[in-house]
C-alpha positions as CSV (number, residue, x, y, z in Angstrom):
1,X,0.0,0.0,0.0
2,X,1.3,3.4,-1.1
3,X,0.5,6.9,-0.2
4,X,-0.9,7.4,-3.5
5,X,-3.8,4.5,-3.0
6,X,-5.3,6.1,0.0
7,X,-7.9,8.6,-0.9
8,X,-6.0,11.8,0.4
9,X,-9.6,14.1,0.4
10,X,-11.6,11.8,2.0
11,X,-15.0,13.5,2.6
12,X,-15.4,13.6,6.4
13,X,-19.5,12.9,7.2
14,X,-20.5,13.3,10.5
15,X,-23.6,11.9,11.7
16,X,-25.5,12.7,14.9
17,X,-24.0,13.0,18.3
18,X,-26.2,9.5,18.8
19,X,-24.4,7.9,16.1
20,X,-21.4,9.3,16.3
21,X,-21.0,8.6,20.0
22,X,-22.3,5.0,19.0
23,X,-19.2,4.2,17.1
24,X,-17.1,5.2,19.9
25,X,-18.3,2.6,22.4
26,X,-19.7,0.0,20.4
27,X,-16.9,0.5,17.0
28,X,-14.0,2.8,16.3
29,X,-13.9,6.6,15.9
30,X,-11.7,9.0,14.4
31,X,-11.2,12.4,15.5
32,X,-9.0,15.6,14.4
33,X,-7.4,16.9,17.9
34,X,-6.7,20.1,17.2
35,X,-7.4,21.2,20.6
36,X,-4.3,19.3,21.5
37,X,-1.0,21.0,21.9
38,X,3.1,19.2,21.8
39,X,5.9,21.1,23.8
40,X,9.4,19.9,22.7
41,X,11.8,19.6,26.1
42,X,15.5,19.2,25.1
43,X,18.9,19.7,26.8
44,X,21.4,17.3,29.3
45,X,19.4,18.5,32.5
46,X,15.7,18.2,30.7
47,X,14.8,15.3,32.9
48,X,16.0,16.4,36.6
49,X,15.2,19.4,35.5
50,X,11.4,19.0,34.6
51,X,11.3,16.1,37.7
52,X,11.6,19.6,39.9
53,X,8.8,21.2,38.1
54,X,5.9,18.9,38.0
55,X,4.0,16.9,40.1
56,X,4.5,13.5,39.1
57,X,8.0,11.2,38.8
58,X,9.5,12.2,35.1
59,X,12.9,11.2,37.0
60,X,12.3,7.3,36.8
61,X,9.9,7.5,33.6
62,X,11.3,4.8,30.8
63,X,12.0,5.5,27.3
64,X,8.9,5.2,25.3
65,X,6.4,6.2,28.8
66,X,4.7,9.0,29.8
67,X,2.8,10.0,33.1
68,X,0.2,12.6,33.6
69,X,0.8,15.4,36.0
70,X,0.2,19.0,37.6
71,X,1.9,22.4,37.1
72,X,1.6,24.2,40.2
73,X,2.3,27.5,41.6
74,X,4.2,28.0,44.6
75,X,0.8,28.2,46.7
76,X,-0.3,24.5,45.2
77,X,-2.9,25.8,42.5
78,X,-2.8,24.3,39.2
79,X,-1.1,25.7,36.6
80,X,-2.2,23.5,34.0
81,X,-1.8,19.4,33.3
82,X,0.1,17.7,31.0
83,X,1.5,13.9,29.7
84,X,5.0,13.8,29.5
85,X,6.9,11.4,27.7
86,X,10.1,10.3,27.6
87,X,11.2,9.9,24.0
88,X,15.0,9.2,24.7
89,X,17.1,11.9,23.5
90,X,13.8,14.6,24.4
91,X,10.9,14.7,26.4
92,X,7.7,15.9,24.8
93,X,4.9,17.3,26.9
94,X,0.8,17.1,25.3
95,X,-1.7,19.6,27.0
96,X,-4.5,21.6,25.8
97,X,-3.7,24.4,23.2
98,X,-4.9,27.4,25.7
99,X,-2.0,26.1,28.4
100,X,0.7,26.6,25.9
101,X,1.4,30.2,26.4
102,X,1.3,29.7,30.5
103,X,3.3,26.5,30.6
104,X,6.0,28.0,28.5
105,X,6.1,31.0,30.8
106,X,6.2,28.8,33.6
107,X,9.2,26.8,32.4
108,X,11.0,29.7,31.2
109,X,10.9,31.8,34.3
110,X,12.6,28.5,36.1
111,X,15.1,27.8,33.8
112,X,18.5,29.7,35.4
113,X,21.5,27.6,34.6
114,X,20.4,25.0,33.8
115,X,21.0,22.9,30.1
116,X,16.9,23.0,29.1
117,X,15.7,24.3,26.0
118,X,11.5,24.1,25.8
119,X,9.5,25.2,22.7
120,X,6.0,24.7,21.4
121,X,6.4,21.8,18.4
122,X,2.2,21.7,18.0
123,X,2.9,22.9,14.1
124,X,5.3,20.0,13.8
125,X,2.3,17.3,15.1
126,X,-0.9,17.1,14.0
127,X,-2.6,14.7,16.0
128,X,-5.7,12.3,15.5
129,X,-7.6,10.1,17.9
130,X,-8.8,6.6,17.5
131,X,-11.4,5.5,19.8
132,X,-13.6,2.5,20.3
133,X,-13.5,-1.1,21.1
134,X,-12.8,-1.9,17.8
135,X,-9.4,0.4,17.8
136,X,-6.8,-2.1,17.1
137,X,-8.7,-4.3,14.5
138,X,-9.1,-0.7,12.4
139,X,-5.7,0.4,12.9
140,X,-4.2,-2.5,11.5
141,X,-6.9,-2.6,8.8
142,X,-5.4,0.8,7.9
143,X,-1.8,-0.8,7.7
144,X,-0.5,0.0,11.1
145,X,1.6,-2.5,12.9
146,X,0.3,-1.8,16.0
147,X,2.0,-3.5,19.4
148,X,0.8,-4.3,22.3
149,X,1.3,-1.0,24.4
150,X,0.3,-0.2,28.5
151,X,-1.5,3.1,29.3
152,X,0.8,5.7,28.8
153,X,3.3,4.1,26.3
154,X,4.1,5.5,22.8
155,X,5.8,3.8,19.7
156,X,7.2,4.9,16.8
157,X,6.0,3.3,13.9
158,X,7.0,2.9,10.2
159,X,3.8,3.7,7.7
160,X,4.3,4.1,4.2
161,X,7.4,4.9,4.5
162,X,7.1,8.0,7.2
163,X,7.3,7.6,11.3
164,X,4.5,7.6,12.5
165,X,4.1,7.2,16.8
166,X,1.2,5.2,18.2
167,X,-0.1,6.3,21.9
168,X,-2.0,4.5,23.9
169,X,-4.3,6.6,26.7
170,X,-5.2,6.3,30.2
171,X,-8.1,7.0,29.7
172,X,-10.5,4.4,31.5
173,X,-13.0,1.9,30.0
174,X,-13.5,2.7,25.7
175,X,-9.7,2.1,25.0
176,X,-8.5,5.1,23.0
177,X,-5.6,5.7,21.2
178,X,-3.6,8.6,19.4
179,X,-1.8,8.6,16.2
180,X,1.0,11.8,16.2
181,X,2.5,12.4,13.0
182,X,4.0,15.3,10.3
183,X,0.5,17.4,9.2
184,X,1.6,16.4,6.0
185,X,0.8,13.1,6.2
186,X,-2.7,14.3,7.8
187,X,-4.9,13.3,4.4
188,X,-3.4,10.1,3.6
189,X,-4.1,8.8,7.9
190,X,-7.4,10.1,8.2
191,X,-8.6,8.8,5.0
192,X,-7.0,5.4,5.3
193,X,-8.5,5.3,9.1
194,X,-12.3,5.7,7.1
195,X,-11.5,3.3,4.7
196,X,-11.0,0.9,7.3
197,X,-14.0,1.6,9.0
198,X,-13.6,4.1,11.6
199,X,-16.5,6.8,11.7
200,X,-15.2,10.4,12.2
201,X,-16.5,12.2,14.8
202,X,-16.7,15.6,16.2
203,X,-15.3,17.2,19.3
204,X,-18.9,16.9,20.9
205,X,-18.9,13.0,21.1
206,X,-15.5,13.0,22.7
207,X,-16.5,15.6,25.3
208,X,-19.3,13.2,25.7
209,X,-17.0,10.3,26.4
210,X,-15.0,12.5,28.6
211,X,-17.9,13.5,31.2
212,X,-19.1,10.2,31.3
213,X,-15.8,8.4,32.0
214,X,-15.5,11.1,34.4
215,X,-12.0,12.7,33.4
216,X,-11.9,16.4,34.4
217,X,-10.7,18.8,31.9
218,X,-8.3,21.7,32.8
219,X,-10.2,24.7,31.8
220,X,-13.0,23.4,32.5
221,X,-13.4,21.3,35.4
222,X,-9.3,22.2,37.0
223,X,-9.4,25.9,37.5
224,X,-6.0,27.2,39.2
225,X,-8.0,28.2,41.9
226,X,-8.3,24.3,43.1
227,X,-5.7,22.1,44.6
228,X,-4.5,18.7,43.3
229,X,-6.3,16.5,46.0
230,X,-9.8,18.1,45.5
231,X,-9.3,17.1,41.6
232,X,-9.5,13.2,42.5
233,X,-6.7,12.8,40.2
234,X,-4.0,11.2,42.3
235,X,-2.5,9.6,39.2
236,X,-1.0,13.0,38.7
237,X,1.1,13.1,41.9
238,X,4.1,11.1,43.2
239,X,4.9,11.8,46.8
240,X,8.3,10.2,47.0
241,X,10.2,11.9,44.1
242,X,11.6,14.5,45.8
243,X,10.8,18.0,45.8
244,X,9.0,20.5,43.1
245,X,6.9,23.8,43.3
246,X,4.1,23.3,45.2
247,X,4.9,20.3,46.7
248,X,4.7,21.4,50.5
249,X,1.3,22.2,49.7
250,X,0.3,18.8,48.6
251,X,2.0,17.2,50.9
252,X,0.5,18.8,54.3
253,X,-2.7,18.0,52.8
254,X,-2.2,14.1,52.2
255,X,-0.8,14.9,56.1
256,X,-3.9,16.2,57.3
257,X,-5.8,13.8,55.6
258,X,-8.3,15.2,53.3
259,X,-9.5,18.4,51.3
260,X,-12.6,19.8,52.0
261,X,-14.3,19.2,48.5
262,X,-14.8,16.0,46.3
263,X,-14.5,15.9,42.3
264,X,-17.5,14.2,42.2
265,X,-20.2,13.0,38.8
266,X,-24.2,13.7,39.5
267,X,-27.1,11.8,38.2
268,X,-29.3,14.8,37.2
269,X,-33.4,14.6,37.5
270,X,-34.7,18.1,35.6
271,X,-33.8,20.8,34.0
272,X,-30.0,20.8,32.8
273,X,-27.8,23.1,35.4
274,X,-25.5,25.4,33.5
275,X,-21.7,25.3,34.3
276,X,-21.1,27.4,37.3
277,X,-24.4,26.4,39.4
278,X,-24.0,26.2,42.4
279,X,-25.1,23.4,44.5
280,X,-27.1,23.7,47.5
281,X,-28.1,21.2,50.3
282,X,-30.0,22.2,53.7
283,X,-30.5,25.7,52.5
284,X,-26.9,26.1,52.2
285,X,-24.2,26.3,49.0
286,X,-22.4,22.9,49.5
287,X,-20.4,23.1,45.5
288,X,-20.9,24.1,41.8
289,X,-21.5,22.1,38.4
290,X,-18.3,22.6,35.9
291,X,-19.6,20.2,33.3
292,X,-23.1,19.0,32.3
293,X,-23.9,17.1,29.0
294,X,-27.1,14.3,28.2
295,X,-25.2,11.0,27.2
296,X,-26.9,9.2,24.5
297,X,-28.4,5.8,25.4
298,X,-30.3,3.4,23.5
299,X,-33.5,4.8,23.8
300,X,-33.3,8.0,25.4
301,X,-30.8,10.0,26.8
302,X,-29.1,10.8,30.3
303,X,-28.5,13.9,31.7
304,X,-25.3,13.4,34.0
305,X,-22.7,16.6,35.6
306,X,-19.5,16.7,37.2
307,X,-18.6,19.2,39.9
308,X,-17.0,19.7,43.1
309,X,-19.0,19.3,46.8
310,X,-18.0,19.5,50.4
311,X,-16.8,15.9,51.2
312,X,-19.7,15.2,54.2
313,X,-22.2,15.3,51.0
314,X,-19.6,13.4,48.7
315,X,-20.9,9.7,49.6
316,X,-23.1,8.1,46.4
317,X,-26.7,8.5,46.6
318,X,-26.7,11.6,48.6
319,X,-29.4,14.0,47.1
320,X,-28.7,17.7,46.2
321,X,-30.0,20.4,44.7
322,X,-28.8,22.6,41.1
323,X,-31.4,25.1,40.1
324,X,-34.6,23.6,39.9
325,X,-32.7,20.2,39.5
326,X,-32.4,17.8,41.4
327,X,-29.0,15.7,41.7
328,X,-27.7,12.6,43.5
329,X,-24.3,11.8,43.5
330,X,-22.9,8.9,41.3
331,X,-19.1,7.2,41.5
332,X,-17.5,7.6,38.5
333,X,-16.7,6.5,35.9
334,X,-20.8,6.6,35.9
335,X,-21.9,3.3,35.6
336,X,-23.0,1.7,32.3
């Protein structure tokens, strides 16, 4: 198979959010991820360097790995959150394209003598996702020799005659991968990822997928004015790595225990709370909503949130009040 026998205009048809968020949990999905961002870290003191910075262990991270972690400031607020990666001879960070700008001003203002060169490479990756249960049988459809990879480990991989590197997520339950590659070769993988099957989707059905597999989204659901523990995301921090901005903060919080508010999902009955609604319980404000979507299901749909609440109202089946809705609290991922 050659470059030239994939269709390299491939017209992209989505369908509904039903349909398209079908294909990613019962088939494979293709989406573009713009929204993505790569940051290139280079230099002989890149790794202790960046180990000082962020919140989880880059020190002890193998070739061809990544981990997910915080930013924080001085105080313990988040930054931002990234993946790191170590590729060897470089490590390359992925966050959200609105981080960019403060990561990189972040890591400049703490780079004094030391050997570290950072620098936004997003025009040098275009990125695609592949998501679904059917991921691996439509990658190799499309040609891809695809290994078998744990969560969080990348290879580089030899298509038609360009690298291309494979990713395999974290996320939980749909498996999902993510294709990185030279946006010239963007035509000729999307269209061979179609031909093989997968149905492209739109940001939507990802965000979808997102809420109801109950991954918070910086921006969104991690504002810098919360703290790592109340996030719920404790694959992000390492507490034996040694020391990093922010990390007195964290740490005299796992010593007293607790935070005083849960990252928690919501079953909601009634009308839809906007982001930012705040949460009351016994006539009081107990949290606030940061993301609210209606999932698709086979015959109807179901209106779920994600939010923060004071952790003596965090326990599953307690019942709250958004607006004129009425919510009860849900582990997560949300079930089914």
């Amino acid at each position: 198979m050659s470059l030239t026998s994939v269709d390299t205009n491939p017209v992209t048809e989505f369908g509904n959010l039903r349909e398209e968020f079908s294909a990613i949990t019962s088939g494979c999905a293709v989406c573009d991820l713009e929204w993505r961002a790569k940051i290139s870290v280079t230099g002989e003191d890149r790794t202790r360097w960046l180990n000082g910075m962020v919140t989880n262990n880059i020190r002890d991270l193998a070739i061809g790995h990544g981990v997910y972690a915080f930013q924080l400031n001085p105080q313990g607020h988040i930054l931002g959150d990234l993946y790191a990666y170590n590729r060897g001879d470089f490590l390359t960070l992925d966050t959200g394209q609105p981080q960019v700008k403060t990561l990189i001003s972040t890591f400049d203002h703490y780079i004094i003598m030391d050997d570290v060169q950072v620098k936004d490479a997003s025009q040098e990756l275009a990125a695609i996702g592949v998501v679904g249960p059917n991921s691996i049988e439509t990658l190799r459809a499309a040609k891809f020799d695809v290994p078998e990879l744990e969560p969080l480990q990348l290879a580089d991989l030899d298509w038609n005659g360009s690298t291309v590197t494979l990713v395999r997520t974290d996320m939980p339950g749909v498996p999902e991968y993510e294709l990185w590659y030279s946006p010239a070769n963007s035509p000729q993988i999307h269209g061979a990822l179609i031909k093989a099957g997968a149905k492209p989707v739109r940001a939507a059905a990802l965000e979808l997928l997102r809420v109801a597999q109950g991954v918070p989204r910086y921006g969104q659901d991690i504002r810098e004015r919360d703290l790592p523990q109340e996030t719920g995301q404790q694959r992000a921090l390492h507490f034996s790595k040694g020391c990093y901005i922010g990390q007195e903060i964290v740490e005299r919080i796992r010593s007293r225990g607790s935070v005083h508010r849960a990252f928690v999902g919501f079953g909601v009955d009634g009308p839809l709370p906007a982001p930012g609604t705040r949460i009351q319980a016994d006539g009081k404000e107990v949290g606030e909503i940061t993301s609210v979507v209606e999932i698709p299901t086979e015959s109807t749909k179901r209106a779920v949130a994600l939010g923060y609440i004071r952790r003596d109202f965090a326990a599953p089946g307690t019942i709250v009040q958004a607006g004129s809705a009425r919510l009860s609290i849900e582990s997560l991922p949300f079930a089914g």
